[in-house]
TIMAR-504562 format. One record per atom (N, C-alpha, C): x, y, z. Coordinates in steps of 0.1 Angstrom, whole numbers, plus 5000, padded with zeros to 4 digits. Layout:
BEGIN
XYZ ...
# end
This chain:
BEGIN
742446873484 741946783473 740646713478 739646703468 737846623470 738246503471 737746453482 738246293487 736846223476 737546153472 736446043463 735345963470 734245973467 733145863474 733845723477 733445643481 733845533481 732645383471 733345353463 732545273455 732645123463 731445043462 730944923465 730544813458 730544693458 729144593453 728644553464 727244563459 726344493468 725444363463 724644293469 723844233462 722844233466 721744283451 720344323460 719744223447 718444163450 717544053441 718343933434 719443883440 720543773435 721143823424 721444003425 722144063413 723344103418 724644123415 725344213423 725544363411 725344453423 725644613415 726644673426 726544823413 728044883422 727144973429 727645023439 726845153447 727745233453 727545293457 728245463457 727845513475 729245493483 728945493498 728445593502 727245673512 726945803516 727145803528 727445683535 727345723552 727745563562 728145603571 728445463579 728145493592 727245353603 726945413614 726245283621 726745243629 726545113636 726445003629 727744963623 727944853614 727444833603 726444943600 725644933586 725945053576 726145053564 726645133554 725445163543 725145313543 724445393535 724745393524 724045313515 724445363500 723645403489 723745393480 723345463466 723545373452 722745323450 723045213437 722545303421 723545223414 723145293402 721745353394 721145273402 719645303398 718445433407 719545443416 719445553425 718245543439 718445393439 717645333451 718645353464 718545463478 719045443487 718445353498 719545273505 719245153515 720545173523 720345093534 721745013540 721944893541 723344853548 723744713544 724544693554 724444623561 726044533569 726644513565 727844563570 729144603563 729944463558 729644353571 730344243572 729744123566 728344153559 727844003553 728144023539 727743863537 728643843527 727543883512 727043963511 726344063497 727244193498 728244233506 728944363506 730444353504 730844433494 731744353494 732944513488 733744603492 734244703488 735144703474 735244783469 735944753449 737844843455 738144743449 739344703453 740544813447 739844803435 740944903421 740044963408 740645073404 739845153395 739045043385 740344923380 740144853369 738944753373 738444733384 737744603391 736444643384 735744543378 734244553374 733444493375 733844343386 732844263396 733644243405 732744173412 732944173424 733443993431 734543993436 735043893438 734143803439 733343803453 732043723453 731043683444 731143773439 729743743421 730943613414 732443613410 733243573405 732943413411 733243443423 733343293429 731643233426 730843273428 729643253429 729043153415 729843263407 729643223386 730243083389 731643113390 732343023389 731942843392 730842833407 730742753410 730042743401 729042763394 727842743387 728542643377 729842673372 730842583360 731442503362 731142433381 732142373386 733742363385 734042553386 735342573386 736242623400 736942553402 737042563420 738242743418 736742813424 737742933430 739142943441 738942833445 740142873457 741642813449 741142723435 742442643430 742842743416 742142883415 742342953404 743643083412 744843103404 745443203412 745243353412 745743373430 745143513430 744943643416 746343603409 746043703399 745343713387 744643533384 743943503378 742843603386 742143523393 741243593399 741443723394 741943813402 742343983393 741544003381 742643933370 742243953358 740543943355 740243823363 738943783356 737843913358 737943963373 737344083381 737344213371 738544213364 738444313360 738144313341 737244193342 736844173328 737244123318 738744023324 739943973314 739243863306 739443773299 739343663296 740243583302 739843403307 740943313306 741043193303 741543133298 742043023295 742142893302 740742813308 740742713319 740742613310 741942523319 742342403316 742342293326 741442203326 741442103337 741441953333 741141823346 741341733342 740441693350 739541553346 738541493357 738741343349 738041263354 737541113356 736341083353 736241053344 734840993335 734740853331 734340743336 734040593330 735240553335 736540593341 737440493342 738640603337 738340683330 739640743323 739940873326 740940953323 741241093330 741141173315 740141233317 739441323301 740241473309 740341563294 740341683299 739541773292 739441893297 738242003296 739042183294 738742193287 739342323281 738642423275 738642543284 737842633278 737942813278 737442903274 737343003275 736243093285 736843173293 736043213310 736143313304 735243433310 734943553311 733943633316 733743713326 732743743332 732243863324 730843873323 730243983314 729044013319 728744163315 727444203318 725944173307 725144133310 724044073305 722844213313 722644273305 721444393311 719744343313 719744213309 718844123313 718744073324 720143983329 720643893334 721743913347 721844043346 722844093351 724344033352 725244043355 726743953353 726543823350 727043753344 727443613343 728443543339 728743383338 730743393335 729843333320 730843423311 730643333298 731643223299 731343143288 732042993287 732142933276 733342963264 733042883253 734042753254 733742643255 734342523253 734842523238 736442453241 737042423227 736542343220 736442333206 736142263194 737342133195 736742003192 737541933186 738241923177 737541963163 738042053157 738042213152 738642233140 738842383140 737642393131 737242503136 735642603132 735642573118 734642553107 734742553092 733442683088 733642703074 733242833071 731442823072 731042693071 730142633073 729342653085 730542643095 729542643108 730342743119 730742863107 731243023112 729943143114 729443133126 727943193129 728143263140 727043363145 726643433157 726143513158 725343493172 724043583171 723243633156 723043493152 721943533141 722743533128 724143563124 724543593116 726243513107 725643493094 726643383091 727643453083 729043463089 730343503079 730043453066 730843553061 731343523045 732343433046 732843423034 733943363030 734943503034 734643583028 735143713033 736343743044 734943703049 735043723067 735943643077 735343503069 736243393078 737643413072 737843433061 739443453056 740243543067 739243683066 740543783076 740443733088 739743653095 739643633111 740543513112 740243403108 741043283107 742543313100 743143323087 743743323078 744843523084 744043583085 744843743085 745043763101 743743653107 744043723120 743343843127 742643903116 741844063115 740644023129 740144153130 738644153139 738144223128 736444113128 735944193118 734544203125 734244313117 732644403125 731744343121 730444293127 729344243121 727944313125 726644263123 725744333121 725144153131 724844153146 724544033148 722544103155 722143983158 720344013163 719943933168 718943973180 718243853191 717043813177 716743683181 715543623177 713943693179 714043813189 712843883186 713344013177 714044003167 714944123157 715344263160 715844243173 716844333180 718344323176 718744453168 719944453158 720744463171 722544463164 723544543173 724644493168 726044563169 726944513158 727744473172 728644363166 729544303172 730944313169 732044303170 732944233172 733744093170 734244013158 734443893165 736043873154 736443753161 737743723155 737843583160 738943523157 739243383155 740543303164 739743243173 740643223185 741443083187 742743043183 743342913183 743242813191 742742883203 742942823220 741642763219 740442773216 739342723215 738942643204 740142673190 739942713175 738242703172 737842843175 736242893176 736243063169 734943083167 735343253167 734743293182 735043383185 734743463195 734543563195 733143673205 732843793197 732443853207 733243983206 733344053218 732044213213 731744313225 731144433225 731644503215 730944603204 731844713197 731344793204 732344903200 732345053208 730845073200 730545203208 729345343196 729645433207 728145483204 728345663213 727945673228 727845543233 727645503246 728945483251 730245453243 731345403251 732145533252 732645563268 733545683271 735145653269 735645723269 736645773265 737745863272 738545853285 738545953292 737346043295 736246003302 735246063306 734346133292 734946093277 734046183268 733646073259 731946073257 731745963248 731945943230 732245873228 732545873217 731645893206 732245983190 731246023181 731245903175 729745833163 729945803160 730745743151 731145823145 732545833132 734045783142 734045783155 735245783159 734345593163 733245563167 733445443172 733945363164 733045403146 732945333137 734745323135 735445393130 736645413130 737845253137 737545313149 737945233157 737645113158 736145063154 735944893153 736044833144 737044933131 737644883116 738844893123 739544893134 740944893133 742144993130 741045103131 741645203123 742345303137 743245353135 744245413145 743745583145 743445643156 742545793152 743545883162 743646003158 744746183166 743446163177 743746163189 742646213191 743246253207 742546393214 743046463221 742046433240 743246363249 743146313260 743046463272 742046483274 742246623286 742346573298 743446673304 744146643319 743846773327 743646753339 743646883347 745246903353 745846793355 747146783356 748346833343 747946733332 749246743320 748446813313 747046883311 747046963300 746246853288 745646953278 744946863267 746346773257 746546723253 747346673243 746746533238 747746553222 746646473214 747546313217 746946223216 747146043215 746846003202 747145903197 747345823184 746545703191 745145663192 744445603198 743645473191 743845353195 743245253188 742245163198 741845053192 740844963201 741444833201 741844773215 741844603214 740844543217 740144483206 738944403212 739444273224 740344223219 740344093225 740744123241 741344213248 741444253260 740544413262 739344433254 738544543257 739044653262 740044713258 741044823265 741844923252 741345063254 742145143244 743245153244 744445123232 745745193231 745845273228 746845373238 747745533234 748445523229 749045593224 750545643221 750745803217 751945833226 751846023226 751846043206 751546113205 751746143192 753246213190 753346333201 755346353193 756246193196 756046113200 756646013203 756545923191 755445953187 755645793172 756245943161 755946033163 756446103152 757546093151 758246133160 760246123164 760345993158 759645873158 760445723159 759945753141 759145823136 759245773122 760345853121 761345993123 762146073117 762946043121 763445933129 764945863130 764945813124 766245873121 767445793113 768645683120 768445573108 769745523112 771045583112 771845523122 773045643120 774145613108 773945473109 774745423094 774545523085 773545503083 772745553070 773145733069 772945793079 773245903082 774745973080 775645873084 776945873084 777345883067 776745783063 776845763048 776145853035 775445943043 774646023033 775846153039 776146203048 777046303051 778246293041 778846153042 780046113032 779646173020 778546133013 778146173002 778346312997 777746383008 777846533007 778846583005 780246553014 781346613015 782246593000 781746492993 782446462981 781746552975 780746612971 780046692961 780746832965 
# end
């Protein structure tokens, strides 16, 4: 069996990127960054830093690093917090400080994201005092409907939008209506950039998917073989759901057994 490269972060111009190991040899490690610039790096300072798990998509140090920037103490967040955040989660910080005499608190939404500008950064939306109104339901450029704010707030829905930078650079979004903040919130939509089990997605399948719409669509294995999945999108934790397809089929063709019992009875009398 092809032993896998070994993947990295490094940090090169106060960015951190992933790079791709080629060689090791007196404490300093050969690598390969996405942009296809080779260098080396000591293995042991602190810009190097080895990726942990498939799911990992920063790098601890970049985490801690953001973090301070928000005055959020990494060492009082727990380890599996930490986890999550590395690997792109959202969370929920809740703290308390001392202001004028009094113990105020501070409540907000963390998330680390890529900015192709800016490279990683922690997003941060602070809670509302109060809850969002239709009035000042906006982003990136673009103001809900009445429509809109009904299914997000009211249904709960994710709904797709059409949002734009100030120099009129389109791109559609993602957003929905979050209690914890009571804010909208508006996450990446898929297109034909986002993979899929290593295959990128057709248009029609991204569009599909960022209506919420549930798609057959067939997972290839070198191990199990091609078979098809019943496949959807959760925005709010940015992660595809499966489900085998003979498996939801079976659970629609059960029968209750009552029921079953009782239609047999039926029979026998006729």
């Amino acid at each position: 069996m092809e032993k896998q490269a070994q993947q990295v972060f490094v940090k090169v111009n106060q960015r951190w990127q992933r790079a791709t190991v080629t060689g090791e040899k007196d404490g300093k490690v050969s690598v390969v960054n996405n942009e296809g610039q080779s260098f080396k790096v000591p293995k042991k300072k602190k810009y190097y830093e080895p990726i942990e798990s498939k799911d990992q998509k920063f790098a601890y140090k970049d985490l801690e690093e953001q973090l301070k920037g928000h005055y959020i103490s990494y060492k009082k967040i727990l380890p599996n917090v930490r986890t999550n955040l590395t690997e792109g989660q959202e969370h929920f910080h809740e703290s308390t400080y001392i202001s004028e005499g009094e113990l105020k608190e501070s409540a907000k939404m963390i998330q680390m994201v890529y900015d192709r500008n800016l490279g990683t950064r922690l997003d941060v939306q602070y809670r509302r005092n109060e809850k969002v109104t239709l009035d000042e339901a906006w982003a990136y450029n673009h103001s809900f409907s009445a429509d809109e704010f009904e299914r997000m707030v009211d249904k709960k829905e994710f709904v797709l939008f059409q949002g734009s930078t100030n120099d009129g650079e389109v791109f559609q979004k993602l957003a929905y209506y979050e209690p914890k903040v009571q804010d909208i919130r508006t996450k990446p939509a898929l297109s034909t950039n986002t993979y899929f089990y290593g295959v990128k997605l057709t248009a029609k399948q991204a569009d599909a998917l960022n209506r919420g719409q549930e798609l057959e669509m067939v997972i290839k294995s070198k191990v199990h073989g091609n078979k098809p999945y019943l496949v959807s999108w959760s925005p709010r934790r940015q992660t595809f759901i499966t489900k085998k397809v003979d498996l939801e089929k079976a659970k629609k063709l059960e029968v209750n057994p009552g029921e079953k019992k009782k239609s047999r009875g039926r029979g026998m009398k006729v």
